[in-house]
C-alpha positions as a printed NumPy array, in Angstrom:
array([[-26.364,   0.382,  -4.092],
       [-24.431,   3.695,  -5.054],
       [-21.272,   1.936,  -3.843],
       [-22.122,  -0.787,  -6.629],
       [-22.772,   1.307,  -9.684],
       [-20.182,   3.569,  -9.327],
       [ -1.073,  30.038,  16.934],
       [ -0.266,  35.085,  14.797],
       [  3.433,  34.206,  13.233],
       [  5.595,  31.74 ,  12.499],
       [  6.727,  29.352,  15.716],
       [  9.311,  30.988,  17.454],
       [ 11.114,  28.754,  20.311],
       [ 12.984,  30.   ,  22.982],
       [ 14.815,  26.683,  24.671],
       [ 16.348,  26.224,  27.867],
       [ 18.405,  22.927,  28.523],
       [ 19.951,  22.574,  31.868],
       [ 19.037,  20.835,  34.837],
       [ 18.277,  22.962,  37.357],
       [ 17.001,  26.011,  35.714],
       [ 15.275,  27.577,  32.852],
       [ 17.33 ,  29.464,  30.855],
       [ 15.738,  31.229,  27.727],
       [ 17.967,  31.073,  24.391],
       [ 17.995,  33.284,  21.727],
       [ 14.561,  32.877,  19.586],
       [ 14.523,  30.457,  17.079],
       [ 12.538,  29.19 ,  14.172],
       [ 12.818,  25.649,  14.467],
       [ 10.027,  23.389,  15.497],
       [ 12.713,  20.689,  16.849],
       [ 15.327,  20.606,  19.133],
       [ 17.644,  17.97 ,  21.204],
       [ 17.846,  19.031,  24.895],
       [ 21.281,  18.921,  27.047],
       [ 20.745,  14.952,  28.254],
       [ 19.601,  13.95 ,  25.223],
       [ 15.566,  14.71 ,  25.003],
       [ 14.248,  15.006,  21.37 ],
       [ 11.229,  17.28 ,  21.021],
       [  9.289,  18.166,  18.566],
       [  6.715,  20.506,  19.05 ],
       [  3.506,  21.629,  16.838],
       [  4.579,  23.852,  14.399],
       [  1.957,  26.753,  15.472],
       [  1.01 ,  27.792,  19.386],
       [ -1.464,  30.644,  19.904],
       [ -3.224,  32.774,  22.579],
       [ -6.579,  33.316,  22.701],
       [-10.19 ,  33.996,  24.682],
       [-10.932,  31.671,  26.533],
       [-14.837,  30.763,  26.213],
       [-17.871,  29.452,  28.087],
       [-18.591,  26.097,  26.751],
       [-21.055,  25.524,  24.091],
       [-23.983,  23.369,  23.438],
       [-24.507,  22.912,  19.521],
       [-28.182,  21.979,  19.018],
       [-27.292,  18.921,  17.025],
       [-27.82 ,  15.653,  19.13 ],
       [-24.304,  14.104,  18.479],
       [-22.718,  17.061,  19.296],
       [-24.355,  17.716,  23.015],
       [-22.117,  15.145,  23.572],
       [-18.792,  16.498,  22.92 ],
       [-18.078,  17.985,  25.837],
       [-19.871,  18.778,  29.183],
       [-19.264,  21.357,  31.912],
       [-20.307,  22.617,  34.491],
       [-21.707,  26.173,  34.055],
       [-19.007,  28.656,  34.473],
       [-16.193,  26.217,  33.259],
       [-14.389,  27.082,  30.726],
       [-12.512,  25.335,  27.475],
       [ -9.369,  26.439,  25.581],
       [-10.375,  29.001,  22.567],
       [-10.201,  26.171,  19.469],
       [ -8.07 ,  28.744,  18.081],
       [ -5.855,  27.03 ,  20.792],
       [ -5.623,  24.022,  18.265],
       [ -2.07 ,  22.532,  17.932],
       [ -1.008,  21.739,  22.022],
       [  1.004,  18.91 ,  20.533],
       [  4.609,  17.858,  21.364],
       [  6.425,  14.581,  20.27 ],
       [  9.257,  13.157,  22.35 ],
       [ 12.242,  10.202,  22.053],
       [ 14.058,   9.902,  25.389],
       [ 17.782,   8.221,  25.249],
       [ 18.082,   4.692,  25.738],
       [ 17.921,   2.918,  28.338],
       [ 14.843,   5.762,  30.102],
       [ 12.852,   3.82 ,  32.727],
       [ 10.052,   6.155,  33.693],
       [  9.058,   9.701,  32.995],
       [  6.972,  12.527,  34.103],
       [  5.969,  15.818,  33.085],
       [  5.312,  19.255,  34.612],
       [  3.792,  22.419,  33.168],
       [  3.987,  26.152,  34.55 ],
       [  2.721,  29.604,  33.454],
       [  6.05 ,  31.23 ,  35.107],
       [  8.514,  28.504,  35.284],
       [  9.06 ,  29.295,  38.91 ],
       [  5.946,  27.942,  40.917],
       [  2.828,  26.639,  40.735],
       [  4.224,  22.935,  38.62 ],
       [  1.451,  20.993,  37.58 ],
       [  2.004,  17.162,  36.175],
       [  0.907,  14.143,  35.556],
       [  2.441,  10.483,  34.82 ],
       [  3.529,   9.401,  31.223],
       [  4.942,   5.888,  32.37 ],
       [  4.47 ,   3.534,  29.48 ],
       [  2.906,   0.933,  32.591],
       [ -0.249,   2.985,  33.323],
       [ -0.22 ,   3.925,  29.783],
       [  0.408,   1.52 ,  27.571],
       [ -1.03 ,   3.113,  24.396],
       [  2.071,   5.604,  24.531],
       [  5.11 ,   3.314,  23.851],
       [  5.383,   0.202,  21.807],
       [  6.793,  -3.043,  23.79 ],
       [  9.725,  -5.476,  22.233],
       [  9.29 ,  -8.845,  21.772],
       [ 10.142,  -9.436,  25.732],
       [  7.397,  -7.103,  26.745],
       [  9.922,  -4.087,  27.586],
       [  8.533,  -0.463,  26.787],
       [ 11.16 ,   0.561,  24.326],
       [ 10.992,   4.615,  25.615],
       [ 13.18 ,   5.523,  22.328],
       [ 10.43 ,   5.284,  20.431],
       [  8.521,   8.859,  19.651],
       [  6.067,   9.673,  21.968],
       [  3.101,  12.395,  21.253],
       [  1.036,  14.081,  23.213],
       [ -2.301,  15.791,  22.224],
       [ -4.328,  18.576,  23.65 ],
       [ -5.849,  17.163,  26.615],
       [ -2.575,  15.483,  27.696],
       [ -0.273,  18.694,  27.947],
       [ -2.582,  20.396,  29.799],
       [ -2.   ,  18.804,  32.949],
       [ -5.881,  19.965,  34.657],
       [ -8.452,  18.254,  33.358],
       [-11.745,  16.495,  34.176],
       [-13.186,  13.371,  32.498],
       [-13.76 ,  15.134,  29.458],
       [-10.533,  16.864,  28.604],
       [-11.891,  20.346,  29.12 ],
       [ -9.571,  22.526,  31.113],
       [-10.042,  24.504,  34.3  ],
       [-10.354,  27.451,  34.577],
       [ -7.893,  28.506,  37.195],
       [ -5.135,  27.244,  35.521],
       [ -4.823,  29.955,  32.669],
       [ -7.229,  32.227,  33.856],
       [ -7.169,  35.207,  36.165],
       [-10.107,  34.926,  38.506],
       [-13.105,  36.707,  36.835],
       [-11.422,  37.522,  33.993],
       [-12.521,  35.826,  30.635],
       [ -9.325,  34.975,  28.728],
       [ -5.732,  33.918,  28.866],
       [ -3.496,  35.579,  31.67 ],
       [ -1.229,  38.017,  29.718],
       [  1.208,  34.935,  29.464],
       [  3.547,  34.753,  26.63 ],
       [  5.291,  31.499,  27.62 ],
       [  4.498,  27.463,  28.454],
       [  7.015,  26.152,  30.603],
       [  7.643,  22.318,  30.399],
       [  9.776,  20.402,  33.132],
       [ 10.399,  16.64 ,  31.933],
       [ 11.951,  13.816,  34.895],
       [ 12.786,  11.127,  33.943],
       [ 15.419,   7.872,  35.066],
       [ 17.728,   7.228,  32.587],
       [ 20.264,   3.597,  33.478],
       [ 19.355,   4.426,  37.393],
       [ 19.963,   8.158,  37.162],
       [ 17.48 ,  11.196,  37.387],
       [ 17.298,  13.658,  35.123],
       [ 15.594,  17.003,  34.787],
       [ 14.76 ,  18.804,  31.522],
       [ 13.507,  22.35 ,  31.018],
       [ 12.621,  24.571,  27.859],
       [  9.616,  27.07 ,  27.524],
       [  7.451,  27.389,  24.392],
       [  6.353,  30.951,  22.803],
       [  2.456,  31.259,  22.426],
       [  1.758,  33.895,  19.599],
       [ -1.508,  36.025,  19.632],
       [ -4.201,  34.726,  17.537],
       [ -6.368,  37.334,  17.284],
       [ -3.627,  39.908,  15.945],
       [ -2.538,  37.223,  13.427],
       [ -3.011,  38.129,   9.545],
       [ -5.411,  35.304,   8.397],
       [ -8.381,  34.176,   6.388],
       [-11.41 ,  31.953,   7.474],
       [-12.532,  29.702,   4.386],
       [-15.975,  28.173,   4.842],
       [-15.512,  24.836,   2.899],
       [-18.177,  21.64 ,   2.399],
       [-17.67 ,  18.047,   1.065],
       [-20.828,  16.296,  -0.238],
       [-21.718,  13.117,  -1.856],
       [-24.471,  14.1  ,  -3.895],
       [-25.474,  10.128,  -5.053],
       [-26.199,  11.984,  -8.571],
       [-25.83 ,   8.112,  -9.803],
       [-28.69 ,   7.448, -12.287],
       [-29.251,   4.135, -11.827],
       [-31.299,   5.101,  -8.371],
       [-33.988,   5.874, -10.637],
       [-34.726,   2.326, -10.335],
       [-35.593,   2.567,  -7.104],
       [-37.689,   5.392,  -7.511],
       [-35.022,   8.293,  -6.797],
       [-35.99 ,  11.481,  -8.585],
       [-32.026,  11.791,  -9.017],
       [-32.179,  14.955, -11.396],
       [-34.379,  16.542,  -8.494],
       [-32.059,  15.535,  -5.663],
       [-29.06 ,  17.565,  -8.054],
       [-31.279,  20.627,  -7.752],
       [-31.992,  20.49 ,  -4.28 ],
       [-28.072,  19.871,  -3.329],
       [-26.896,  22.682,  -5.659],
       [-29.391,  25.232,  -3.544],
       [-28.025,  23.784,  -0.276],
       [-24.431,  24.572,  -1.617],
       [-25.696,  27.863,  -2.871],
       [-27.319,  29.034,   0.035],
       [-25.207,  28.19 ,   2.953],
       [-22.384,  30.503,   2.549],
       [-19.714,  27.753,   1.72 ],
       [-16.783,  29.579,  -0.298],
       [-15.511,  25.844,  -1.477],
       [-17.168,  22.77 ,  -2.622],
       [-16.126,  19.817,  -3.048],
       [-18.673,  16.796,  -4.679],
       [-18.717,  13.098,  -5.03 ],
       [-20.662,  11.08 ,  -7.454],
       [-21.393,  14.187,  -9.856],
       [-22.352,  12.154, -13.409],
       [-25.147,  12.399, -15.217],
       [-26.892,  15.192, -13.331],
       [-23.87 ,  17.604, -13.261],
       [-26.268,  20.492, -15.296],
       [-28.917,  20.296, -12.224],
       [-26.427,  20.603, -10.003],
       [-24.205,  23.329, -10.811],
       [-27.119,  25.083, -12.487],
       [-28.311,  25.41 ,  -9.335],
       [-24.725,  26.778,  -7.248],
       [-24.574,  30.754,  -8.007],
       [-22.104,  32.96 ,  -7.088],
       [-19.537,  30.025,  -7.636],
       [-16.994,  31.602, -10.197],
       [-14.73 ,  28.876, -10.443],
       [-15.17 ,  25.182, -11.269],
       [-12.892,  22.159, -12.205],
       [-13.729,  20.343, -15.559],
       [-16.715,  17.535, -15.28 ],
       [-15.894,  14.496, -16.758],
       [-18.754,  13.349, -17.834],
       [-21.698,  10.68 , -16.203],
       [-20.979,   7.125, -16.206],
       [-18.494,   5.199, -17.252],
       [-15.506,   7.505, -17.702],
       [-16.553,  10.215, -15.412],
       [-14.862,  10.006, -11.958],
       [-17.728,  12.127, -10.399],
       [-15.154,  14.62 ,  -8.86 ],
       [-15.949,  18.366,  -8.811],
       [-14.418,  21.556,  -7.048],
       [-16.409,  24.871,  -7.167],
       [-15.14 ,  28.249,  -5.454],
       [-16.573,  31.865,  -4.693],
       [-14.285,  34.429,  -6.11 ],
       [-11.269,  31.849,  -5.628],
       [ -9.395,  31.066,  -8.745],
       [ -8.349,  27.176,  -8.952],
       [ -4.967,  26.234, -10.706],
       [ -3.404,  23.023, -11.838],
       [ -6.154,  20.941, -12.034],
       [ -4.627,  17.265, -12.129],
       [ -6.981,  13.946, -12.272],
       [ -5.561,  11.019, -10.926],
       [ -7.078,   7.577, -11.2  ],
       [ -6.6  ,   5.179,  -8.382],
       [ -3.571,   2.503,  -9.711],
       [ -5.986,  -0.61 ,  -7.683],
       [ -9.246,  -0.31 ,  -7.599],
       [-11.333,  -3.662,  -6.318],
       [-15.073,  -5.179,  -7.95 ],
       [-16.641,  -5.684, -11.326],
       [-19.998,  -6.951, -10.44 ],
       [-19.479,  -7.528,  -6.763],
       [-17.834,  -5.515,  -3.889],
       [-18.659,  -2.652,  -4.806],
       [-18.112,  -2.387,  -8.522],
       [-15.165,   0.489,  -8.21 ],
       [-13.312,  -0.792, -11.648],
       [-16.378,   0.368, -13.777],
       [-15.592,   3.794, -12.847],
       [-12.329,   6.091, -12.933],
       [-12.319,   6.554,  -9.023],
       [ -9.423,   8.739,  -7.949],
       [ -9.093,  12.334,  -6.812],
       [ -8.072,  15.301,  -8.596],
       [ -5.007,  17.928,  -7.582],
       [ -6.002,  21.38 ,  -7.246],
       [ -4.021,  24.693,  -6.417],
       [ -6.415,  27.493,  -4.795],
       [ -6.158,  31.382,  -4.767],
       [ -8.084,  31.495,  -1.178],
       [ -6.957,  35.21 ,  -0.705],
       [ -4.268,  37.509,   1.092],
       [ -1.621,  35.983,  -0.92 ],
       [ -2.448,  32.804,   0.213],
       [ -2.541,  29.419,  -2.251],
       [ -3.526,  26.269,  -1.31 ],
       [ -2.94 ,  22.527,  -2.464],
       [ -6.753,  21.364,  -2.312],
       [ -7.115,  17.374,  -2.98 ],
       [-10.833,  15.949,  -3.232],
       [-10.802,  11.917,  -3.62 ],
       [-13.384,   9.216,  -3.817],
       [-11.742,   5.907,  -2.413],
       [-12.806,   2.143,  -3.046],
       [-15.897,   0.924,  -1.161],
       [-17.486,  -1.968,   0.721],
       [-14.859,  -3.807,   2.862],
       [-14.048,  -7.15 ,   1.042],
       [-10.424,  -8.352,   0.706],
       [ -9.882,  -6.937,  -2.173],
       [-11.258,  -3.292,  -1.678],
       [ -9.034,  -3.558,   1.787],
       [ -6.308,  -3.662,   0.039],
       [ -7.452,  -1.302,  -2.758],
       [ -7.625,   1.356,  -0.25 ],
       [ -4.275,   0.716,   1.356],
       [ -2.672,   0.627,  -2.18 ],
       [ -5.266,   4.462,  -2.901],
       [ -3.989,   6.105,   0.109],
       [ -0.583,   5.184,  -0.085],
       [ -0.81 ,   6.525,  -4.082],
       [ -2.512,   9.902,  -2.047],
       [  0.507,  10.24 ,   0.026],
       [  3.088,   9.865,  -2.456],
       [  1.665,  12.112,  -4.874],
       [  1.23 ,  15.174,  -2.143],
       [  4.693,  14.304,  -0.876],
       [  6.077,  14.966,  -4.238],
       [  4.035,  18.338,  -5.131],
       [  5.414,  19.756,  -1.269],
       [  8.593,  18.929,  -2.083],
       [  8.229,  21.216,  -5.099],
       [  5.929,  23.751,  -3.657],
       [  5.37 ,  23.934,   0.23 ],
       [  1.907,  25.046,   0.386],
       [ -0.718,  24.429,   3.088],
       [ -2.459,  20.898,   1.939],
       [ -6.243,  20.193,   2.512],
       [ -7.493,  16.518,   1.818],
       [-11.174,  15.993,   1.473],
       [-13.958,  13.28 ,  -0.321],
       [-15.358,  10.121,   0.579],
       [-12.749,   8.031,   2.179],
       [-15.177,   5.014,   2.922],
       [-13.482,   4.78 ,   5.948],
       [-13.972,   4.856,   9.801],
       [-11.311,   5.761,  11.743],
       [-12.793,   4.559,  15.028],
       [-12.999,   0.835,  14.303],
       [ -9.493,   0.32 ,  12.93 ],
       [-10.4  ,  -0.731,   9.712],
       [ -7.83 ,  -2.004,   6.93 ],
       [ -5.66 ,  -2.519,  10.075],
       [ -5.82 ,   1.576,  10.77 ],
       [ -3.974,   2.171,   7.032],
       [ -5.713,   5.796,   6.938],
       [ -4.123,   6.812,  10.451],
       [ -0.924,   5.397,   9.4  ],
       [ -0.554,   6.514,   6.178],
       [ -1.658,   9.923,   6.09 ],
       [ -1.728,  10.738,   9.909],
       [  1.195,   9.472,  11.159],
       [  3.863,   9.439,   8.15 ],
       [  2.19 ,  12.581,   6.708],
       [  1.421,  14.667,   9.349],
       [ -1.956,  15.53 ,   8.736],
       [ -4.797,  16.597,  11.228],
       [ -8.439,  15.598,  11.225],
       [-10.807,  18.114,  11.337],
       [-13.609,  16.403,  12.829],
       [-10.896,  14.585,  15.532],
       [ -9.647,  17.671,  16.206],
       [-12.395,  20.047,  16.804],
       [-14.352,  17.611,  18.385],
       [-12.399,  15.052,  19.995],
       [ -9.71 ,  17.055,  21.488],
       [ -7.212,  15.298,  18.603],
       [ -7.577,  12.175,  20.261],
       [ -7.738,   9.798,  17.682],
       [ -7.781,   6.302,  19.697],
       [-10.008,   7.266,  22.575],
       [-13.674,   7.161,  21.598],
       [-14.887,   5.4  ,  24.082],
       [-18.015,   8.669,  24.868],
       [-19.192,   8.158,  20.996],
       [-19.285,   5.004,  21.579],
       [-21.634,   4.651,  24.015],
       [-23.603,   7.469,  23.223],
       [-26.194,   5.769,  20.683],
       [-25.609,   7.512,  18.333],
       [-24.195,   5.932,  14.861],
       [-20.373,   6.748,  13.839],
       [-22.056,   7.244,  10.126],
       [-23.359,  11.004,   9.776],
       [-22.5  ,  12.054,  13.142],
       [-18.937,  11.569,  14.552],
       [-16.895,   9.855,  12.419],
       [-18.287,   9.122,   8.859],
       [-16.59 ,   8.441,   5.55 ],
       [-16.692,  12.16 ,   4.675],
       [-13.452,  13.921,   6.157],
       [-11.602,  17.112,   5.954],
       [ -7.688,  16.487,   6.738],
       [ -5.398,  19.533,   7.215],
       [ -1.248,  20.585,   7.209],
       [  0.203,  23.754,   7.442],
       [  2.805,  24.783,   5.035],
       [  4.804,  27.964,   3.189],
       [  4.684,  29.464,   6.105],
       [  0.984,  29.201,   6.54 ],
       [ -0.673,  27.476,   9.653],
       [ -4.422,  26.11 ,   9.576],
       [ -6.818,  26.229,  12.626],
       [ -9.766,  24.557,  12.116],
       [-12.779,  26.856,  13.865],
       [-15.657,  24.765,  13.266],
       [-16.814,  21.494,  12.113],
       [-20.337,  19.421,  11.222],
       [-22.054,  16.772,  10.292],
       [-25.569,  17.954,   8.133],
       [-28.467,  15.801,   6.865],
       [-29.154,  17.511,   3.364],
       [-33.015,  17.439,   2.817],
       [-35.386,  18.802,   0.063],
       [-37.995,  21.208,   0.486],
       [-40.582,  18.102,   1.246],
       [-37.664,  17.09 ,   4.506],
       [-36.322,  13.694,   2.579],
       [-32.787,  13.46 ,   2.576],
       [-31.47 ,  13.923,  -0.929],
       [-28.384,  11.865,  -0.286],
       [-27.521,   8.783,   1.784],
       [-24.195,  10.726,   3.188],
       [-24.477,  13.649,   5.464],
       [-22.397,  16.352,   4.373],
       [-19.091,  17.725,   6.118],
       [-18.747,  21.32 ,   6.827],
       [-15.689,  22.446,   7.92 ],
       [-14.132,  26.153,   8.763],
       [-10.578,  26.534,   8.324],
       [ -8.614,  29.704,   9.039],
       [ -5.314,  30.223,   7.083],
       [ -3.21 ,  32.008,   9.654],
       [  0.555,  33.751,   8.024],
       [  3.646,  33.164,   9.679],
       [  6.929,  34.777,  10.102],
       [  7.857,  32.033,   7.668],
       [  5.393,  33.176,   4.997],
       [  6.714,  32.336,   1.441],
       [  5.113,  34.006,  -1.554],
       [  3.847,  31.75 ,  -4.577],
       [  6.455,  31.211,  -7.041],
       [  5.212,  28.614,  -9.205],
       [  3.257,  28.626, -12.541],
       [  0.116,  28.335, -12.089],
       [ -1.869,  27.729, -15.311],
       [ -6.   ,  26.856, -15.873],
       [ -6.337,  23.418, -17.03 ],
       [ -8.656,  23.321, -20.214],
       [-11.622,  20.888, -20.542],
       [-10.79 ,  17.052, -22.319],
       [-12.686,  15.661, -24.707],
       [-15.533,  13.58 , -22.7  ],
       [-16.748,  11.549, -25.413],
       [-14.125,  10.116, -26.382],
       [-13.244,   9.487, -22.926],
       [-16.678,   7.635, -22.586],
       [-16.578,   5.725, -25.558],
       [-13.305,   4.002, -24.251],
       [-14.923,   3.554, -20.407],
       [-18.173,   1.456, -22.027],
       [-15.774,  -0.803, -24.013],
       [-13.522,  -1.072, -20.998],
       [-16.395,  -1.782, -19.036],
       [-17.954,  -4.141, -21.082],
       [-14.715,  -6.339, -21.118],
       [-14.727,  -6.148, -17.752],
       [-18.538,  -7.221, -16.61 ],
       [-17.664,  -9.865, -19.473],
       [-14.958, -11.249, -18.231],
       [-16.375, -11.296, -14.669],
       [-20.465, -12.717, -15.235],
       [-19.84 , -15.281, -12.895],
       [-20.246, -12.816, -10.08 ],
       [-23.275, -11.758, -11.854],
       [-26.074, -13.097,  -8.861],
       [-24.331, -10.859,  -5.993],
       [-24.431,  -7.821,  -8.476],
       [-28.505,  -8.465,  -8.674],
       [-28.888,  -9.477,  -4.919],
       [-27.405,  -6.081,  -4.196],
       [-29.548,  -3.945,  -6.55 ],
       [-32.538,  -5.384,  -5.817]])
């Protein structure tokens, strides 16, 4: 119904490109490089060192899940976040391999990237050849050559015996074979790992909640105004040092009356129509720039979820999180319900996303967080996987939740799947927290969850769970200091704003009556 009414510096490289040895080059900071025969790589902007630890059983149900061990494994640190390397072999490559060492002289470990055994990897021509000059990425669990059915890593491969944490390593050697027109080649370069734990950096404890403060779930006998109250103590009492809300209208004084020790907030627009429900509040962290941007398509008057009635969008924000360290902070509500036309609404919204943070980090690099209600599941593909695409792919942004909990695997889900448990809430629900480094800052995500809000009585005060989400804000080598203005944007005028939304409105539910029955099958 609510759907209706509404690793401690920057990445140094040391590369090695013959074929018979490895042969350390002066250190560099670039994150790419083209190897003697021909091998692009591209490697994750930000490799760190850490503890190893003993793995860990969250008491949440759809987390017990994750990951299982036996006792005494042990999994790579999360600090350990960004194993990821991208590669495009010349023309004409007919099968490949890869080999990882801790020395670069013994003890080769590998496994087999041919496009046959794994098809997901390469994209096939129209004659069903694997074209291997397309880009090719692996993830966490791949590069790590030792792993059981879970992705979690042995122990004996970086660790000493009975010693918990890395060997005092400073290096990841890579060895890539591969045929190229009939003839064998053999690549080597070796990868600097940077210690996390003497890194300069700030943890942020940030939340995104839908607080359903839509008044028209009075008429289902919602005490709405009560809910407001009970969701600004959860956000008050949890330690969060960033919030971000959804559906924030009418009931905006309950809630934020409610969230002390929050200094900073952006500008409510007001309760429905011509509020877009879309708050930020911060402890002690100033917020800049504030920019509201409406969605250009937006899909149902009276059916399909009714998104033209209200100025969905997100809104732009630039945070002072601390140590010299600003932020560009995004918080979005996208269209709902999965008709034709909100499809293609939220291909048209994310693509308007993307294009706007493209053009503010082309005039500012700055770390980018994305956050809100994406109404989107990234494990069934939906809107032919426009999400992934989009902002994954072309943008280079992380998942938390994927990430931290799925070993950045963002295809194989196959464990959630069959676990019971709903996607919704628990592993991969419309509430998301997406992540790039920038400016010389990195971002390690260092813990992530689902929550089921309740009130004092134990009823949920919301039909979304909400997403909590650490993120530690590690500077680089590369670290640039803010230069831009940065200026407080002052509250608009909401009544006028709302007097133009109800005529708009009622032009719109005029002109569109005839979908009138499915707008009343749906609320009652």
């Amino acid at each position: 119904m609510k759907k209706v009414l509404s690793i401690v510096l920057a990445l140094v490289m040391t590369l090695g490109c013959i074929c018979t040895a490895v042969t350390a080059m002066p250190e560099a900071q670039a994150v790419s490089f083209e190897t003697e025969n021909g091998v692009k790589v591209e490697i994750a902007p930000f490799l760190y060192k850490s503890k190893l630890h003993q793995m860990e059983f969250p008491s949440k149900q759809s987390y017990e899940i994750k990951e299982k061990s036996i006792e005494g494994d042990y999994a790579i640190s999360r600090e350990l976040n960004d194993l990821s390397y991208t590669f495009v072999f010349p023309a004409g490559t007919t099968k490949i391999g890869g080999m990882l060492s801790l020395d670069g002289e013994t003890n080769w470990r590998g496994f087999s990237v041919n496009a046959e055994s794994n098809p997901s990897y390469w994209p096939k021509d129209a004659e069903g050849n694997v074209d291997y000059s397309q880009p090719v990425t692996f993830r966490r669990d791949e590069v790590t050559a030792e792993r059981d059915e879970y992705g979690v890593i042995y122990r004996d491969y970086l660790m000493d015996n009975g010693v918990e944490g890395f060997r005092d390593i400073d290096k990841i050697y890579w060895k890539l074979s591969y045929i190229c027109d009939g003839e064998t080649f053999s690549e080597y370069f070796d990868i600097k790992l940077y210690d996390y734990d003497k890194a300069e950096k700030h943890t942020v404890k940030a939340v995104n909640f839908n607080v359903a403060g839509l008044p028209f779930a009075a008429l289902n006998g919602i005490n709405v105004g009560a809910n407001e109250e009970a969701a600004g103590k959860y956000l008050s009492e949890n330690g969060f040092d960033i919030v971000a809300v959804q559906e924030d209208f009418g009931y905006h004084a309950q809630l934020a009356g409610n969230m002390n020790g929050f200094s900073y907030t952006t500008n409510h627009t007001g309760g429905i129509p011509g509020g877009d429900g879309l708050n930020i509040f911060t402890k002690d962290m100033p917020i800049y720039n504030e920019t509201r941007v409406p969605w250009d398509v937006a899909s149902g008057i009276l059916s399909d979820g009714s998104d033209e009635l209200t100025p969905k969008g997100f809104v732009y924000t630039v945070i002072d999180v601390g140590n010299g360290i600003y932020i560009d902070f995004y918080n979005l509500h996208a269209d709902a319900y999965g008709g034709e036309g909100s499809v293609a609404a939220r291909t048209s919204q994310f693509k308007q996303l993307a294009e706007f943070i493209e053009a503010r980090s082309a005039e500012n690099d700055r770390p980018v967080i994305i956050t809100g209600d994406f109404n989107y599941h990234i494990h069934t593909h939906e809107d032919n996987g426009s999400l992934y695409n989009i902002l994954y792919k072309q943008c280079g942004f992380k998942d938390a939740w994927m990430e931290y909990h799925n070993n950045g695997d963002y295809f194989n889900l196959y464990k959630w799947h069959i676990s019971g448990l709903p996607a919704w809430g628990n592993w991969d629900s419309v509430e998301r927290f997406m992540y790039r480094p920038g400016g010389g800052v990195d971002v390690v995500v260092s813990d992530f969850r689902y929550v089921e809000v309740k009130d004092d009585r134990g009823e949920l005060i919301s039909d979304h769970s909400s997403a909590e989400c650490e993120l530690t804000f590690i500077k680089t080598e590369d670290f640039a200091q803010n230069t831009q203005e940065l200026t407080v944007t002052a509250p608009s005028n909401n009544f006028f704003n709302t007097i133009k939304w109800i005529f708009k409105a009622l032009k719109l539910i005029l002109s569109d009556l005839a979908n009138l029955p499915e707008l009343l099958k749906e609320l009652l």
